[in-house]
PDBQT receptor file of N, H, CA, C and O in Angstrom, charges set to zero:
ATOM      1  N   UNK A   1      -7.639  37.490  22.621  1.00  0.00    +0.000 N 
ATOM      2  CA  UNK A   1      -7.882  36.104  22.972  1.00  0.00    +0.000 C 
ATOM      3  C   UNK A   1      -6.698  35.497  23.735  1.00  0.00    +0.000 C 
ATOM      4  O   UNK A   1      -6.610  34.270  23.700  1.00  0.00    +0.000 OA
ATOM      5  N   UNK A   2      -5.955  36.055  24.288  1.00  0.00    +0.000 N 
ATOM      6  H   UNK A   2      -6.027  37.052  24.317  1.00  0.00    +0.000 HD
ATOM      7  CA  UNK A   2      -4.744  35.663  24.953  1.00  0.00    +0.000 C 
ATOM      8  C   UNK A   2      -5.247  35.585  26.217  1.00  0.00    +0.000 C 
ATOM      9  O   UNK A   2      -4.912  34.601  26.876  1.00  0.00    +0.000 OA
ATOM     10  N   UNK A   3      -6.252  36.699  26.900  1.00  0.00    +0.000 N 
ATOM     11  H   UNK A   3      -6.524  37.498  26.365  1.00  0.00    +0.000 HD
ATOM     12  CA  UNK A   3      -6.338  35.868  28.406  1.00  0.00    +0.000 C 
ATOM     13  C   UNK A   3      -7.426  34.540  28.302  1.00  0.00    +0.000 C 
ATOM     14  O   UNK A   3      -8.181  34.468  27.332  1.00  0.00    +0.000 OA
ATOM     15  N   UNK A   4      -7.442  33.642  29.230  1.00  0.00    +0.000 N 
ATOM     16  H   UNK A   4      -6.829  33.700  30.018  1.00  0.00    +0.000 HD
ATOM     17  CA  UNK A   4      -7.961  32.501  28.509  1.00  0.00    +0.000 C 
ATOM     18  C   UNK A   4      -9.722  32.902  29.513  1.00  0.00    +0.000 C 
ATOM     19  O   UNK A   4     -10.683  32.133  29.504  1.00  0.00    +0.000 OA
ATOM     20  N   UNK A   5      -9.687  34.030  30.133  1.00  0.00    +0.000 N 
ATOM     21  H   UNK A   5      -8.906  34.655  30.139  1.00  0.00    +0.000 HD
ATOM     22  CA  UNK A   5     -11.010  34.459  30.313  1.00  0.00    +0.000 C 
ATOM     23  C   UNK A   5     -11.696  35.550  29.579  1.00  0.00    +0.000 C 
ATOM     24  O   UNK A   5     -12.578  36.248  30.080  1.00  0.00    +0.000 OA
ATOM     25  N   UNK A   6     -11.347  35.638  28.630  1.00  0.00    +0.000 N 
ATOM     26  H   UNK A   6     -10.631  35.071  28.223  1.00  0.00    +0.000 HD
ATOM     27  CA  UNK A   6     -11.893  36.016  27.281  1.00  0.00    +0.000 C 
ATOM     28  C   UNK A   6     -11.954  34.628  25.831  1.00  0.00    +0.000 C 
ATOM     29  O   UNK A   6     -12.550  34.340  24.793  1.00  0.00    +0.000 OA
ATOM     30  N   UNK A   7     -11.383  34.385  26.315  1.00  0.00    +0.000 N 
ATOM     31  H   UNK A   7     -10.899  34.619  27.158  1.00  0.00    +0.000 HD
ATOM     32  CA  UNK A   7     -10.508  33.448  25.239  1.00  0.00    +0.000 C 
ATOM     33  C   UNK A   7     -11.949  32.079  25.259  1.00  0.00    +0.000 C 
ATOM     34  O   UNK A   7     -12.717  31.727  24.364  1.00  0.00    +0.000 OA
ATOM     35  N   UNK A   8     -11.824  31.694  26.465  1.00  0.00    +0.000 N 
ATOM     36  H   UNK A   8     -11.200  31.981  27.193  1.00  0.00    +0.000 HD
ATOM     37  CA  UNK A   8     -12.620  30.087  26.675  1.00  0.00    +0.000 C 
ATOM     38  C   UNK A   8     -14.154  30.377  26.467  1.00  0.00    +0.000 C 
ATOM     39  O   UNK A   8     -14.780  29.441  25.969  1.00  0.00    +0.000 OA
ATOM     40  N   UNK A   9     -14.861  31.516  26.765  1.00  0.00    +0.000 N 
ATOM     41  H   UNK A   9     -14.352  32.276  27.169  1.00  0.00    +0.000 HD
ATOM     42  CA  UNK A   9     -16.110  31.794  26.620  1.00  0.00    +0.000 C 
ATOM     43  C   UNK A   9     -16.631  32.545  24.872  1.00  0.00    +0.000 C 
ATOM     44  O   UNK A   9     -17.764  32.456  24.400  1.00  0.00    +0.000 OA
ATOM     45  N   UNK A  10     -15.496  33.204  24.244  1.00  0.00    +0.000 N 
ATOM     46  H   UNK A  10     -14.575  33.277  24.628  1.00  0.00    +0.000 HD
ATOM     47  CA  UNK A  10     -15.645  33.772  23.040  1.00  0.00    +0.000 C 
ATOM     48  C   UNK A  10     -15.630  32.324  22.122  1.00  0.00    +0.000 C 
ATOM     49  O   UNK A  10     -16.374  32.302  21.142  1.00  0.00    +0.000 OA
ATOM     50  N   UNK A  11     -14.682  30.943  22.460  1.00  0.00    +0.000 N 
ATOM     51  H   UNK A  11     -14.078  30.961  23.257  1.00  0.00    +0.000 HD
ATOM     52  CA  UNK A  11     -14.874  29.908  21.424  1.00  0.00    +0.000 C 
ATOM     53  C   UNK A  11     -15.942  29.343  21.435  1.00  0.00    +0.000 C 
ATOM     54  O   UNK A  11     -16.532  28.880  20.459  1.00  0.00    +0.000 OA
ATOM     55  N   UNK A  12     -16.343  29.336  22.764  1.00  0.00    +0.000 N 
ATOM     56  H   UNK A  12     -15.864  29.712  23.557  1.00  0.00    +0.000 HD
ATOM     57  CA  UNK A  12     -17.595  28.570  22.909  1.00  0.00    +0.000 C 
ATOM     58  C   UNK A  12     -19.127  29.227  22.257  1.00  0.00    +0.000 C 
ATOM     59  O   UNK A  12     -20.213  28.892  21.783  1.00  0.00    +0.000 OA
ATOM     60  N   UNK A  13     -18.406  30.240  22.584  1.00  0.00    +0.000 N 
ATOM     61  H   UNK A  13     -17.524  30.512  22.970  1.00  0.00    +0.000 HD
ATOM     62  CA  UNK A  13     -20.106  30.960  21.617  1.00  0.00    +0.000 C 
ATOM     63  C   UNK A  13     -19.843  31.014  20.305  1.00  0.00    +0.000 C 
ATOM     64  O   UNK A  13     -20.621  31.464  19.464  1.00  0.00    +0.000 OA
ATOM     65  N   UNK A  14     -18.700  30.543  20.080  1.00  0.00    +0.000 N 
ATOM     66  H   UNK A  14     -18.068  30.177  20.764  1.00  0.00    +0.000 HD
ATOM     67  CA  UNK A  14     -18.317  30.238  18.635  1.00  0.00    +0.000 C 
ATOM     68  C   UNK A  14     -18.999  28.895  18.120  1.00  0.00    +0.000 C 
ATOM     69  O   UNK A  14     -19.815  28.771  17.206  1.00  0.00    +0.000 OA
ATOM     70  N   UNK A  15     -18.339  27.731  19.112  1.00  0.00    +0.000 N 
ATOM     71  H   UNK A  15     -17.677  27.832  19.854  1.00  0.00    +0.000 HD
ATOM     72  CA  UNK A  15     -18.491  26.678  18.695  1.00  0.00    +0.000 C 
ATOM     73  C   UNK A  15     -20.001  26.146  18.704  1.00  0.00    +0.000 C 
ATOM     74  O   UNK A  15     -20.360  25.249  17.941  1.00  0.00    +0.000 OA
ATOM     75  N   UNK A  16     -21.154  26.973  19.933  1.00  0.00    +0.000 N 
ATOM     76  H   UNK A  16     -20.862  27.702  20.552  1.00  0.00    +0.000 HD
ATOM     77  CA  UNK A  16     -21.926  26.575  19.770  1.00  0.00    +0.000 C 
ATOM     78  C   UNK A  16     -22.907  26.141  18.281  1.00  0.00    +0.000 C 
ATOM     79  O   UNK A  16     -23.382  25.071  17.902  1.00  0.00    +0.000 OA
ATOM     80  N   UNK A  17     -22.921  27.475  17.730  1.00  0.00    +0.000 N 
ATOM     81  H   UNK A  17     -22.536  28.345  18.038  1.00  0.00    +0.000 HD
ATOM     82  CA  UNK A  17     -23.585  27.357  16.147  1.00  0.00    +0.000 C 
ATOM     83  C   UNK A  17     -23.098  26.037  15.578  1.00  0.00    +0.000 C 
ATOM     84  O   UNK A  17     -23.897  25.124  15.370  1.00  0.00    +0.000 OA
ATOM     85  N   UNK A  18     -21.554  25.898  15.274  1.00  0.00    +0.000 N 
ATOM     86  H   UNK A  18     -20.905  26.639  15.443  1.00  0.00    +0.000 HD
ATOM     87  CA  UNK A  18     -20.957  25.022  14.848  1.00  0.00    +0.000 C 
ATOM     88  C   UNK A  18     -21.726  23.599  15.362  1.00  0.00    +0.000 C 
ATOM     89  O   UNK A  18     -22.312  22.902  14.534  1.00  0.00    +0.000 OA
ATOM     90  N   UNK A  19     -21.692  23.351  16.316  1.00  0.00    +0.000 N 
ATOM     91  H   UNK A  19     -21.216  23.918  16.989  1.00  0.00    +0.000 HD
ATOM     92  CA  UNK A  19     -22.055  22.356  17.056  1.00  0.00    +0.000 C 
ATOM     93  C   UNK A  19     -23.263  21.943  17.041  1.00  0.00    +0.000 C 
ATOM     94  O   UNK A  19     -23.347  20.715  17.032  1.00  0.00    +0.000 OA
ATOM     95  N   UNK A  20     -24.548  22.680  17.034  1.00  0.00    +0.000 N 
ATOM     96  H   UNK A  20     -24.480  23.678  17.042  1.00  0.00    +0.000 HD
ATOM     97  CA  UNK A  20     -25.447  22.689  16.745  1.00  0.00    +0.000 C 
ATOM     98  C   UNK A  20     -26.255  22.416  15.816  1.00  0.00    +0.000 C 
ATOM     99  O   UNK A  20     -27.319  21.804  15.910  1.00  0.00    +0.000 OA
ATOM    100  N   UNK A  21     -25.578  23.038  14.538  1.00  0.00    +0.000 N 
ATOM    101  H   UNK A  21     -24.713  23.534  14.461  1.00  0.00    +0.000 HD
ATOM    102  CA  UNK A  21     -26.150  22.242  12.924  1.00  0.00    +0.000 C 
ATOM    103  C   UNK A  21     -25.415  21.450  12.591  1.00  0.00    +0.000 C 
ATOM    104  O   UNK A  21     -25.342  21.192  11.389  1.00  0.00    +0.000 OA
ATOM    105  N   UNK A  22     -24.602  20.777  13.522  1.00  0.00    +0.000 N 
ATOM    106  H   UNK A  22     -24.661  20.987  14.498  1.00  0.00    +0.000 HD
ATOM    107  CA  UNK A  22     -23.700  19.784  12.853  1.00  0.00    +0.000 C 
ATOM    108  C   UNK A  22     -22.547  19.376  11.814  1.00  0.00    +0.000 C 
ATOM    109  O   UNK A  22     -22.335  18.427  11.060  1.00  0.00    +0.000 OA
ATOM    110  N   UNK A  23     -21.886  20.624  12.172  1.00  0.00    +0.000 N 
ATOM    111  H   UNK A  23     -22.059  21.395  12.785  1.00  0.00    +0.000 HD
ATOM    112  CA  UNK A  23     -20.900  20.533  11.390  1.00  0.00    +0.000 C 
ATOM    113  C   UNK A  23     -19.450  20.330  11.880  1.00  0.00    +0.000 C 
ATOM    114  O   UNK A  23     -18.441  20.291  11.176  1.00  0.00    +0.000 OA
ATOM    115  N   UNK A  24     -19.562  20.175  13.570  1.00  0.00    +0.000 N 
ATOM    116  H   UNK A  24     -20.382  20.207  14.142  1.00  0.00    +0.000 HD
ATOM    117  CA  UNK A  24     -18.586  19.267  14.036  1.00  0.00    +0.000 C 
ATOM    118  C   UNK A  24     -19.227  18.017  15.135  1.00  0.00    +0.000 C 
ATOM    119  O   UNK A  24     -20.332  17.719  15.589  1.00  0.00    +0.000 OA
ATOM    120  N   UNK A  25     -18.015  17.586  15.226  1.00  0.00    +0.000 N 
ATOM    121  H   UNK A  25     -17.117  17.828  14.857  1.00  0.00    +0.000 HD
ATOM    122  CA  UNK A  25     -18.423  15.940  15.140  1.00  0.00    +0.000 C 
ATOM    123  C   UNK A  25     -19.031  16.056  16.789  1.00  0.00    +0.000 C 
ATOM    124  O   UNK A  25     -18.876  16.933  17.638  1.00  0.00    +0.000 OA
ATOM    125  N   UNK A  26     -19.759  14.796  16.807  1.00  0.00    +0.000 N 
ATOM    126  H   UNK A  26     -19.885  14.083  16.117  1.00  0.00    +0.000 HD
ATOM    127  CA  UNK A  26     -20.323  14.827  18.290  1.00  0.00    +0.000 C 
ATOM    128  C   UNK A  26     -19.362  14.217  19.311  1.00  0.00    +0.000 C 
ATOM    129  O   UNK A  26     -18.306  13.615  19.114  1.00  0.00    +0.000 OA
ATOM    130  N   UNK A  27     -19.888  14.471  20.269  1.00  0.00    +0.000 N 
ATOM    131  H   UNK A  27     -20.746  14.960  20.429  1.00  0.00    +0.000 HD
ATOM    132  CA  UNK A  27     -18.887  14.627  21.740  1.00  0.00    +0.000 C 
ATOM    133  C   UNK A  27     -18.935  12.793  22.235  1.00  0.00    +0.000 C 
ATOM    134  O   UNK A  27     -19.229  12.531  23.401  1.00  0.00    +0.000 OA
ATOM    135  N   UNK A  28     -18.641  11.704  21.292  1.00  0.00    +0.000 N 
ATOM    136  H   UNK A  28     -18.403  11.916  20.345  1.00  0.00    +0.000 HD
ATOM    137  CA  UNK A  28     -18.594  10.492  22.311  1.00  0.00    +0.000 C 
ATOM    138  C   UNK A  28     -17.762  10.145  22.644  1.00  0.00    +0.000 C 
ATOM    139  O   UNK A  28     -16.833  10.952  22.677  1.00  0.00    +0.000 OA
ATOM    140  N   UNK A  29     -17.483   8.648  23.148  1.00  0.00    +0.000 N 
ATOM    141  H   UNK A  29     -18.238   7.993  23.121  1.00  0.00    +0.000 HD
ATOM    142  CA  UNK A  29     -16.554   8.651  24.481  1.00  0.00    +0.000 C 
ATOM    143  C   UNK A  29     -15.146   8.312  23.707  1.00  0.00    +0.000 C 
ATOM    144  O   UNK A  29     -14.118   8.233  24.379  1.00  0.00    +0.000 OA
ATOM    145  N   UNK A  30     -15.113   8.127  22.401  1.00  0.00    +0.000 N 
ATOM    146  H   UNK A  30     -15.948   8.191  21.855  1.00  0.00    +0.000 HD
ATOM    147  CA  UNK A  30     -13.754   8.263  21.636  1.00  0.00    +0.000 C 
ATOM    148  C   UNK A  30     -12.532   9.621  21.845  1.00  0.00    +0.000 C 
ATOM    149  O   UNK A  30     -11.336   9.692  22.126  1.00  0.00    +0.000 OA
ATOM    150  N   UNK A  31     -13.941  10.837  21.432  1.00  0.00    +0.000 N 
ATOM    151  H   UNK A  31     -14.912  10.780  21.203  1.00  0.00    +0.000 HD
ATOM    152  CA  UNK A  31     -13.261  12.228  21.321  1.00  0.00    +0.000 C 
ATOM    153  C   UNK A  31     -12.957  12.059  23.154  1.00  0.00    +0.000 C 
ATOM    154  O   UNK A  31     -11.780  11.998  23.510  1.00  0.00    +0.000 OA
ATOM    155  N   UNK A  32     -14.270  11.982  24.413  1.00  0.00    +0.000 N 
ATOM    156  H   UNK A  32     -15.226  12.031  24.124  1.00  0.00    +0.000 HD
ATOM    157  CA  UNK A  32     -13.681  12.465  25.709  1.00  0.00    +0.000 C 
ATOM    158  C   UNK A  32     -12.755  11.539  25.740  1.00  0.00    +0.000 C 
ATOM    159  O   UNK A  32     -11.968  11.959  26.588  1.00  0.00    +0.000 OA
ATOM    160  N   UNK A  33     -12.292  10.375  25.280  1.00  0.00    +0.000 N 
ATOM    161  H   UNK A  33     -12.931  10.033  24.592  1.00  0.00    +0.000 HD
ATOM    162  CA  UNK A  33     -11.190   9.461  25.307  1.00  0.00    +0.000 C 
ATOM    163  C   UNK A  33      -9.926  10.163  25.203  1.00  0.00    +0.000 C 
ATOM    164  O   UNK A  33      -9.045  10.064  26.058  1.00  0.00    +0.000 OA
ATOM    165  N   UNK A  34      -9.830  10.916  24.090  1.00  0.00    +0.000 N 
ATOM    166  H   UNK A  34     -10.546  10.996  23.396  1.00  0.00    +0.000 HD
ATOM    167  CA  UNK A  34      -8.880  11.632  23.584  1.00  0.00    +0.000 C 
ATOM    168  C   UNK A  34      -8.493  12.682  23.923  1.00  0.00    +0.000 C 
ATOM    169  O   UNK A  34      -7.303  12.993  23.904  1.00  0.00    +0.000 OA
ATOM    170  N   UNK A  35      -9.749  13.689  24.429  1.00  0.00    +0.000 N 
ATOM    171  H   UNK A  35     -10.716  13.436  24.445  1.00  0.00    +0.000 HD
ATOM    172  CA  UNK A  35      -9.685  14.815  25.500  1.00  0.00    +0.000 C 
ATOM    173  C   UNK A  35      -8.722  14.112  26.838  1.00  0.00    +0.000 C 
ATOM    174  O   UNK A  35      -7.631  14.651  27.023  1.00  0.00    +0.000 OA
ATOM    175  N   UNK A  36      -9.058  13.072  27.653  1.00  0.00    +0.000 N 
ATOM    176  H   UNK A  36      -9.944  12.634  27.503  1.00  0.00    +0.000 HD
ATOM    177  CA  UNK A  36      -8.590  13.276  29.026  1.00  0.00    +0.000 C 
ATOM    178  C   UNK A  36      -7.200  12.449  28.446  1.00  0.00    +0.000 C 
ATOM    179  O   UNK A  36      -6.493  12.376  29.451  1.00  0.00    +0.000 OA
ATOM    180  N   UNK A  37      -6.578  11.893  27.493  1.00  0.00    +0.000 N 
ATOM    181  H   UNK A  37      -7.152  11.952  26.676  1.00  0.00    +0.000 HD
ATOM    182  CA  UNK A  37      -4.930  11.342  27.297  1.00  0.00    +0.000 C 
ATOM    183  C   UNK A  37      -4.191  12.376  26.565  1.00  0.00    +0.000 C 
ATOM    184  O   UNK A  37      -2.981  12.395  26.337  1.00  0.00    +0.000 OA
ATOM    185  N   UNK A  38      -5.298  13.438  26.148  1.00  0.00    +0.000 N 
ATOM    186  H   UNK A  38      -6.280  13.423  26.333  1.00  0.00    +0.000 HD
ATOM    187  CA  UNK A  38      -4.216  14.843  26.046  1.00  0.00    +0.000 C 
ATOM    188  C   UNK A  38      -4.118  15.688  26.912  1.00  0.00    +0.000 C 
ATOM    189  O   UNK A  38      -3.181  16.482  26.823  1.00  0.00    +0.000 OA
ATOM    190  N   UNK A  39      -4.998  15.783  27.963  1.00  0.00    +0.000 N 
ATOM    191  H   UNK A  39      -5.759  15.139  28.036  1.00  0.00    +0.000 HD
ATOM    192  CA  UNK A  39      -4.877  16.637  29.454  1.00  0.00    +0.000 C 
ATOM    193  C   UNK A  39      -4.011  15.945  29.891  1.00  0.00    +0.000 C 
ATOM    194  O   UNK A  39      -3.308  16.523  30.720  1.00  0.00    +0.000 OA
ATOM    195  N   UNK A  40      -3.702  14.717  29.641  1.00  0.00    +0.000 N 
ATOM    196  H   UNK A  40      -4.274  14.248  28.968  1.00  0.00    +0.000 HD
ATOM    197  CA  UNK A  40      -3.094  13.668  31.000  1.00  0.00    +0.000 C 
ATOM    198  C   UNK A  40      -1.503  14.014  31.019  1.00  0.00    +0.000 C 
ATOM    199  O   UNK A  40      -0.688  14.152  31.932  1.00  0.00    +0.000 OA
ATOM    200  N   UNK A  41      -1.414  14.104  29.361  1.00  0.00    +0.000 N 
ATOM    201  H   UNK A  41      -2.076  13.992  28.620  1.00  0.00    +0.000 HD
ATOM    202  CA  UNK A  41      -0.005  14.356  28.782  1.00  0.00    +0.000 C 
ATOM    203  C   UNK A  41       0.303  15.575  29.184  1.00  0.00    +0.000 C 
ATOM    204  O   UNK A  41       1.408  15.815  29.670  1.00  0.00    +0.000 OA
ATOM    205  N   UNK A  42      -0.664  16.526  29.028  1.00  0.00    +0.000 N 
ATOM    206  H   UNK A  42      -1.562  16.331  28.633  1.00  0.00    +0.000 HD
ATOM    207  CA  UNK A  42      -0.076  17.877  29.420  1.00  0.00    +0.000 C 
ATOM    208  C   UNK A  42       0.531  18.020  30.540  1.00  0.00    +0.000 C 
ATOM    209  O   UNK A  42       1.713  18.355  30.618  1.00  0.00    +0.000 OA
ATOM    210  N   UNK A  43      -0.509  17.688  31.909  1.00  0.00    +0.000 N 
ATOM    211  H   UNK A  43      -1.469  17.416  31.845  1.00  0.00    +0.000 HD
ATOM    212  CA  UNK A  43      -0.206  18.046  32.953  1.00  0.00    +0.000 C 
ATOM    213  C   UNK A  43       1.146  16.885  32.978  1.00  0.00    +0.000 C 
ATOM    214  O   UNK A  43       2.275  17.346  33.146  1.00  0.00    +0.000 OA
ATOM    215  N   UNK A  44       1.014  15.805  32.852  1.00  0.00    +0.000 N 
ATOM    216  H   UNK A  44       0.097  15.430  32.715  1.00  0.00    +0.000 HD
ATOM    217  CA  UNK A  44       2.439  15.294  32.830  1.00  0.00    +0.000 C 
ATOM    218  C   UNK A  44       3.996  15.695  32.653  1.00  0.00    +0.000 C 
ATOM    219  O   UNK A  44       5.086  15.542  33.205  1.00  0.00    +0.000 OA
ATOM    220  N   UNK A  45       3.192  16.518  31.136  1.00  0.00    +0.000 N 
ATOM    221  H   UNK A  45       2.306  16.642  30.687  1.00  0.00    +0.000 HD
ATOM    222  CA  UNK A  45       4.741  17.449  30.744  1.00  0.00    +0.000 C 
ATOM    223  C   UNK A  45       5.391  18.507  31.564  1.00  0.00    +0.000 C 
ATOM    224  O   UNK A  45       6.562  18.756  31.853  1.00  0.00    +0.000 OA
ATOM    225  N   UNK A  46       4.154  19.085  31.861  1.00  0.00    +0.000 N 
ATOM    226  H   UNK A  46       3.204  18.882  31.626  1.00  0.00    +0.000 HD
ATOM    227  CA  UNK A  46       4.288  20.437  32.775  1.00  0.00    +0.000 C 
ATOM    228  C   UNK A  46       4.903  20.492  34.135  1.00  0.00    +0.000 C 
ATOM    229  O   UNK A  46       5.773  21.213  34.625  1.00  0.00    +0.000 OA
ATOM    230  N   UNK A  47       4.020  19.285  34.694  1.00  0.00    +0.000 N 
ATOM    231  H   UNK A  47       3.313  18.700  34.297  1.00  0.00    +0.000 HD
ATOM    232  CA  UNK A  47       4.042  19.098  36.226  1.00  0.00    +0.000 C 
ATOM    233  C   UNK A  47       4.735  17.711  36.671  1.00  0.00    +0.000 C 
ATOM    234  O   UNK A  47       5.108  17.639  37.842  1.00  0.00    +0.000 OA
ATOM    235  N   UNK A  48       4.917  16.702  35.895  1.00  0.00    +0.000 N 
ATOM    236  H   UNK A  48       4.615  16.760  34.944  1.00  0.00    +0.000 HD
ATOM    237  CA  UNK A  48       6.015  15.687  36.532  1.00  0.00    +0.000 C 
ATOM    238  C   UNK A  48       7.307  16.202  36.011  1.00  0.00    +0.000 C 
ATOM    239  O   UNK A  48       8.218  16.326  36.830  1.00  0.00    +0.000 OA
ATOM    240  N   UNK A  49       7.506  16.498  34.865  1.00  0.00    +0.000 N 
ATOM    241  H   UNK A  49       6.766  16.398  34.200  1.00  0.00    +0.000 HD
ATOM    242  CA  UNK A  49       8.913  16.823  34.018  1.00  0.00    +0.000 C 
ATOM    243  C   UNK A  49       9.411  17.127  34.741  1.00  0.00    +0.000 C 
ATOM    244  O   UNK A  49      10.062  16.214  35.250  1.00  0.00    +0.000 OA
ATOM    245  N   UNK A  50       9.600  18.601  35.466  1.00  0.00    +0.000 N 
ATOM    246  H   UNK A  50       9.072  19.342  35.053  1.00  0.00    +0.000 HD
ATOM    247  CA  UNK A  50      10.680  19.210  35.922  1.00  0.00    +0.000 C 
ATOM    248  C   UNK A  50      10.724  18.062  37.650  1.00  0.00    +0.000 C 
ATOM    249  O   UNK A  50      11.628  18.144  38.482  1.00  0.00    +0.000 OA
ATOM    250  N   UNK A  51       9.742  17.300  37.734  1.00  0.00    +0.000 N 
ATOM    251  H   UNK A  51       9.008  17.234  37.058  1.00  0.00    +0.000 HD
ATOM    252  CA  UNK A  51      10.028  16.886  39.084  1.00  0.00    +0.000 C 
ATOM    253  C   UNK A  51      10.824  15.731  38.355  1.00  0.00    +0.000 C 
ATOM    254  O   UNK A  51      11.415  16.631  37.758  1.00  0.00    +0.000 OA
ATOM    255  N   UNK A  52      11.269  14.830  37.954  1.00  0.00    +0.000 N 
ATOM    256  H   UNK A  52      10.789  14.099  38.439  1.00  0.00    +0.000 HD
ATOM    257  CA  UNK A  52      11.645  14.416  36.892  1.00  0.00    +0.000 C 
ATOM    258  C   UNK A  52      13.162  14.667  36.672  1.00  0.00    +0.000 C 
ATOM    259  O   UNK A  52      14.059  13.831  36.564  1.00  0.00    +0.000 OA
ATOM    260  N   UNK A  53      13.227  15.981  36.634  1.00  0.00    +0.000 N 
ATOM    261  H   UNK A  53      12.498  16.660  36.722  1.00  0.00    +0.000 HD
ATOM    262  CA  UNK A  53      14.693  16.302  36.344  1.00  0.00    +0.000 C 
ATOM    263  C   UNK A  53      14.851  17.030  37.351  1.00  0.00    +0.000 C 
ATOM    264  O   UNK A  53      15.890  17.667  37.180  1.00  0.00    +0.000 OA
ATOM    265  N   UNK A  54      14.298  17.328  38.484  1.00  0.00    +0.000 N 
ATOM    266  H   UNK A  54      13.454  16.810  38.623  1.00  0.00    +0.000 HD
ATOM    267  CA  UNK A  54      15.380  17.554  39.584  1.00  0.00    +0.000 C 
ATOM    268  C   UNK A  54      15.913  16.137  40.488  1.00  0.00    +0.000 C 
ATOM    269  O   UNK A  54      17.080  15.995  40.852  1.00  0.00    +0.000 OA
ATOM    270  N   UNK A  55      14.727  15.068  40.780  1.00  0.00    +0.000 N 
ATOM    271  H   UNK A  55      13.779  15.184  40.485  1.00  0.00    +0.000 HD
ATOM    272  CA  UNK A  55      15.373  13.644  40.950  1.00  0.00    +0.000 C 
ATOM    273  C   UNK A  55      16.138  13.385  40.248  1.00  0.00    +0.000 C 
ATOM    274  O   UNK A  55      16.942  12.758  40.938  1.00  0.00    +0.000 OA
ATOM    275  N   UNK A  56      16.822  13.451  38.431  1.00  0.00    +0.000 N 
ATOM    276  H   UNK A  56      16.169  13.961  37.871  1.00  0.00    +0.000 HD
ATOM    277  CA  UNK A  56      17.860  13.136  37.893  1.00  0.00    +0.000 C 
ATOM    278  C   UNK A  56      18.693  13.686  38.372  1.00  0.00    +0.000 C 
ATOM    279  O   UNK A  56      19.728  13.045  38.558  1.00  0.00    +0.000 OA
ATOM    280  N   UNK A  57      18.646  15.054  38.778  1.00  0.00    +0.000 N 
ATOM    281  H   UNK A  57      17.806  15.574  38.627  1.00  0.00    +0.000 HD
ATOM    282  CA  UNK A  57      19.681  15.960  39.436  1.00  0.00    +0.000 C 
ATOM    283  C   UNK A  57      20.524  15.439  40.416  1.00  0.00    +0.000 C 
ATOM    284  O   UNK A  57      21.676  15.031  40.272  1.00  0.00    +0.000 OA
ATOM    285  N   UNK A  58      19.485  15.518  41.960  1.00  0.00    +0.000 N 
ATOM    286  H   UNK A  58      18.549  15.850  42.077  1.00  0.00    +0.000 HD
ATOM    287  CA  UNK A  58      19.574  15.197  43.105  1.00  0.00    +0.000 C 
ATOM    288  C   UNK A  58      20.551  13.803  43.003  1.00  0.00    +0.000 C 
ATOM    289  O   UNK A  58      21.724  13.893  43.364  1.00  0.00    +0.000 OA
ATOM    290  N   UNK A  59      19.902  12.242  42.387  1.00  0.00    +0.000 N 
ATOM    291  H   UNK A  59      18.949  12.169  42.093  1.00  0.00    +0.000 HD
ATOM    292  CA  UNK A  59      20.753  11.447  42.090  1.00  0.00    +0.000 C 
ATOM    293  C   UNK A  59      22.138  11.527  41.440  1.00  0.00    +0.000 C 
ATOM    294  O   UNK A  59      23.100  11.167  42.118  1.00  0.00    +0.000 OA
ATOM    295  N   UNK A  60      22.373  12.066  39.900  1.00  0.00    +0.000 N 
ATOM    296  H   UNK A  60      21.591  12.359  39.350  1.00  0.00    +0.000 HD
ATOM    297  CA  UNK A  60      23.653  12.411  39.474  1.00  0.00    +0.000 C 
ATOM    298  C   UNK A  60      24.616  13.347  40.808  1.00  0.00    +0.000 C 
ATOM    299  O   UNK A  60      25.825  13.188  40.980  1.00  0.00    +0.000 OA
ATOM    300  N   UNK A  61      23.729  14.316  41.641  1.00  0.00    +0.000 N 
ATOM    301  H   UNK A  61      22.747  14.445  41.501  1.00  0.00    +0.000 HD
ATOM    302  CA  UNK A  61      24.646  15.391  42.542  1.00  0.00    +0.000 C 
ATOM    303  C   UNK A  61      24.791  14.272  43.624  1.00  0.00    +0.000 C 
ATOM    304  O   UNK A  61      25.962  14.284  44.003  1.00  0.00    +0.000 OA
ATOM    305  N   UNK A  62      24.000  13.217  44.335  1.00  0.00    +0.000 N 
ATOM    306  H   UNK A  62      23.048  13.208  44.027  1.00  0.00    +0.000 HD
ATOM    307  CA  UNK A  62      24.654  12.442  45.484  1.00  0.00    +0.000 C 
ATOM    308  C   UNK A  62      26.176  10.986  44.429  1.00  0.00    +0.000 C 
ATOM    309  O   UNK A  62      27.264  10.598  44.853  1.00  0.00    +0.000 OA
ATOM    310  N   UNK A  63      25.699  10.766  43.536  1.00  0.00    +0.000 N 
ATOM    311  H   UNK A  63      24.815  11.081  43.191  1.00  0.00    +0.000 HD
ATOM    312  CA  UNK A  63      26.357   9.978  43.211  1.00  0.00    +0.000 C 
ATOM    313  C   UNK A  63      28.232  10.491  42.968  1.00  0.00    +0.000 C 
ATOM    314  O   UNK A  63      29.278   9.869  43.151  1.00  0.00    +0.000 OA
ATOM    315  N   UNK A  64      27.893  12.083  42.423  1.00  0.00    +0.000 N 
ATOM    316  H   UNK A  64      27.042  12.589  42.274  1.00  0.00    +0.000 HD
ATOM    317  CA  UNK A  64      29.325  12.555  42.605  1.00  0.00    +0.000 C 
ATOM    318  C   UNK A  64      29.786  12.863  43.902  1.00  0.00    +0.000 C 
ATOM    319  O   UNK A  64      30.923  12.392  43.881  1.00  0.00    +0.000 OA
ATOM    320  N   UNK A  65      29.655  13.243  44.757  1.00  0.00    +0.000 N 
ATOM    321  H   UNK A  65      28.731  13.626  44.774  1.00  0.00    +0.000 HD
ATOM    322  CA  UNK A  65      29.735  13.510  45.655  1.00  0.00    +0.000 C 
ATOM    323  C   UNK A  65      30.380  11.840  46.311  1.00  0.00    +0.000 C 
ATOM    324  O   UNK A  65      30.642  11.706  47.507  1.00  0.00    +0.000 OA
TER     325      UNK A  65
């Protein structure tokens, strides 16, 4: 389950059953609420961060200079 193209299709045929008789919760706009401000964070962490800290860089390296 480490490549996530094994990985994303094996949960889902997991989760379907689950999902189906109801034994997890349904999909409204609370949970996709919560889905897209934890994608948002991710890609944030991932992909502004380091841009992030090379502008801290760039600034601290012109300011010595």
């Amino acid at each position: 389950m480490a490549d996530w193209k094994t990985g994303v299709p094996l949960a889902m045929l997991t989760a379907m059953p689950l999902y189906s008789s109801g034994l997890l919760p349904g999909f409204d706009e609370r949970l996709q609420l919560g889905f897209i401000i934890m994608l948002a964070g991710a890609v944030l962490v991932k992909e502004a961060g380091p841009m992030f800290k090379s502008w801290k860089a760039e600034a601290a390296k012109a300011k010595n200079q």
